[in-house]
TINU-469611 format. One record per atom (N, C-alpha, C): residue in three letters; x, z, y. Coordinates in pm, whole numbers, padded with zeros to 5 digits, always signed. Atoms other than C-alpha are relative to their C-alpha. Last residue first. Layout:
REM residues N
ALAXZY/...
***
This chain:
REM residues 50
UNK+00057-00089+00084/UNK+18955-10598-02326/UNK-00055-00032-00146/UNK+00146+00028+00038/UNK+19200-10809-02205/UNK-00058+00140-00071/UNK+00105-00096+00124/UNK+19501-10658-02038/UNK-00107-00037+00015/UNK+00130-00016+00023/UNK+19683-10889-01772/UNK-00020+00086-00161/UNK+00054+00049+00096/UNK+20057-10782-01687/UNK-00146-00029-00008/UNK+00098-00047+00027/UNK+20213-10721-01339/UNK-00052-00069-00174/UNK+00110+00094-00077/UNK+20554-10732-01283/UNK-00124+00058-00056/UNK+00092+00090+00106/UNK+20708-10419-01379/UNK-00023-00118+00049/UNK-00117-00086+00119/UNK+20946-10164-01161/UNK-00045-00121-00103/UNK+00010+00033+00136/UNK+20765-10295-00835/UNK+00115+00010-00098/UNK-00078+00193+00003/UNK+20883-10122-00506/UNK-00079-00005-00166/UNK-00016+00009+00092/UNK+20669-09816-00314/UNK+00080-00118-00044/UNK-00074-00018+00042/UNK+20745-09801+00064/UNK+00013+00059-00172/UNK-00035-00166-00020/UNK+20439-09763+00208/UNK+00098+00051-00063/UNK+00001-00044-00129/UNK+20389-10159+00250/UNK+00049+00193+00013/UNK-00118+00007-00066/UNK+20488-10173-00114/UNK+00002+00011+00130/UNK-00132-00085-00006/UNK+20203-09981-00186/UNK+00105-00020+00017/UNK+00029-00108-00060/UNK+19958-10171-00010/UNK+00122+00087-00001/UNK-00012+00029-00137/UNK+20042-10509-00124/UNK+00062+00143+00076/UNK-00173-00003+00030/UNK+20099-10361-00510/UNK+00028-00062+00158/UNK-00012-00160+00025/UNK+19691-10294-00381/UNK+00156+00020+00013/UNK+00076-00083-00118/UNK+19569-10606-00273/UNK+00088+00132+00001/UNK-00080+00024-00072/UNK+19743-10766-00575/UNK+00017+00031+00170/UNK-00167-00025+00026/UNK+19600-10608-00832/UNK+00085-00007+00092/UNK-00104+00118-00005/UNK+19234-10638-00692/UNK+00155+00076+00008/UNK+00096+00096+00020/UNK+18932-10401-00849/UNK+00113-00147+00056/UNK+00071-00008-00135/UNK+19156-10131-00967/UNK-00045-00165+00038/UNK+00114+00137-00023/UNK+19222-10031-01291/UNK-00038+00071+00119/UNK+00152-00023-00070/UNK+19545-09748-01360/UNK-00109-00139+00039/UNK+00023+00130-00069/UNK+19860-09687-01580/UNK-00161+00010+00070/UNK+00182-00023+00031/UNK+20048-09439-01625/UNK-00044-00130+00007/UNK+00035+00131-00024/UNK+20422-09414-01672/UNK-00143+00024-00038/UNK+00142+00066+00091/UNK+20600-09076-01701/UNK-00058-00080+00068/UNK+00113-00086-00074/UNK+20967-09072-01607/UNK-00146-00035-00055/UNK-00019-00152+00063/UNK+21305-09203-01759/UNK-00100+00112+00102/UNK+00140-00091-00085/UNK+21159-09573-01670/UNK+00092+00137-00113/UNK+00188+00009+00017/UNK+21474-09837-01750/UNK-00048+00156+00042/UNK+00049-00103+00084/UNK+21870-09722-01783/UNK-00157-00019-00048/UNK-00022+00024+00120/UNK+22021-10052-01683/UNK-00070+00130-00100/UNK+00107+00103+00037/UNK+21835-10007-01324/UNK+00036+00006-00133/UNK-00064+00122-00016/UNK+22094-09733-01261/UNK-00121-00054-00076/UNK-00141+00068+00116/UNK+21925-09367-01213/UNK+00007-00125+00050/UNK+00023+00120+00058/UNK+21728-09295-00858/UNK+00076-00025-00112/UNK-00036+00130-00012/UNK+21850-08963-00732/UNK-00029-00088-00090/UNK-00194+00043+00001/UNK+21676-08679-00770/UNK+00024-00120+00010/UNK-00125-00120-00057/UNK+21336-08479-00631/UNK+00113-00021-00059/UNK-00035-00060+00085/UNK+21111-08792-00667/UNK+00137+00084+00051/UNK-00123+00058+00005/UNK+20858-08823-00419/UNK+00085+00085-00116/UNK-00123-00087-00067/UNK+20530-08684-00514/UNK+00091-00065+00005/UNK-00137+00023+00038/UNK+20211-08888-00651/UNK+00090+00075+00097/
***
């Protein structure tokens, strides 16, 4: 991932960027991690059954 090269829009706008998604073995281990490195949650988290 790259920082993004413009300013943040207004929360009222939602995601004007591409959205992935990824499996990892603990959810919350992880959204730990990256907010420690200065990521923020945009989502909460959802479960997906298979």
């Amino acid at each position: 991932m790259v920082k993004r090269p413009a300013k943040l829009p207004s929360p009222e706008f939602g995601t004007n960027a591409f959205v992935c998604s990824v499996q990892v073995q603990d959810c919350d281990q992880n959204n730990e991690r990256i907010q420690k490195n200065g990521g923020q949650v945009s989502v909460t988290k959802i479960c997906h059954s298979r």
